[in-house]
C-alpha positions, 0 to 999 in steps of 0.5 A: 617250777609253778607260779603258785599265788599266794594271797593271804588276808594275813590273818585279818583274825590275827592282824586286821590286815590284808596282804597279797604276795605271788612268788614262783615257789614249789610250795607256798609258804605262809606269810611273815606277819614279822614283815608288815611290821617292818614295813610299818616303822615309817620313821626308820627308827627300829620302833614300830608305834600304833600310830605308825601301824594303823598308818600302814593299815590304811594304806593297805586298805587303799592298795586292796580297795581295787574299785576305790568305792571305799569297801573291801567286797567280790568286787575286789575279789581278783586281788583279794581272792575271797572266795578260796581257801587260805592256809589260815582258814575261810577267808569269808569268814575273816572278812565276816569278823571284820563286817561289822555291820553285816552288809556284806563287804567290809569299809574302811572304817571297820577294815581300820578299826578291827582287831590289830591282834597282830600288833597286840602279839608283837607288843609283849610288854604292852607299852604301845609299841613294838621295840627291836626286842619285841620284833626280833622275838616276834620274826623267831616265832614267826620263823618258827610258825613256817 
């Protein structure tokens, strides 16, 4: 068996979120987006809100920004492994859609305020929050997806 890394940008066009993952597999998998919800539900309570879901965005960003120089950019790179080829596309052009402004790397603000389309998905009756429901549905497409 082979370390294969993983590291998937979780779709920053599906989710705004970054996210690394290194298992010792056979073949590499994608990774359950379903999961960076969890993670988010600080509280516990099965309910995952934006709040509580761009709290967990900025912290990601905190782990991935190796350099703490407030960007995301080659600099991070051996985390980030931008200039490889994901399972969900070319990573610089996902970063590219996160650059607002062009200058090449991608701060914080523009990391936190990109698309959250991943919790837009999960959140099917549009009510600000992803509900028990909402998150077993979402983990079936997931599962479905892999």
């Amino acid at each position: 068996m082979r370390i294969i890394v993983l590291v998937s940008l979780i779709a920053l066009t599906t989710s705004g979120c970054v996210g690394l993952a290194v298992r010792a597999v056979a073949q590499p998998r994608r990774a359950d987006m379903s999961q960076m919800l969890e993670r988010a539900d600080a509280d516990g309570d099965g309910v995952i809100t934006r709040a509580e879901f761009a709290a967990a965005r900025a912290k990601m960003f905190d782990r991935l920004d190796r350099n703490r120089d407030g960007y995301l950019d080659k600099d991070d790179a051996p985390r980030l492994a931008l200039r490889r080829k994901s399972d969900s596309g070319n990573r610089q052009q996902m970063l590219l859609m996160l650059d607002k402004d062009g200058d090449g790397r991608v701060s914080r603000d523009e990391f936190l305020s990109g698309p959250g389309i991943l919790f837009q998905r999960a959140d099917t009756n549009n009510d600000g929050v992803v509900d028990k429901d909402e998150l077993a549905a979402f983990k079936a497409a997931m599962a479905k997806r892999q």
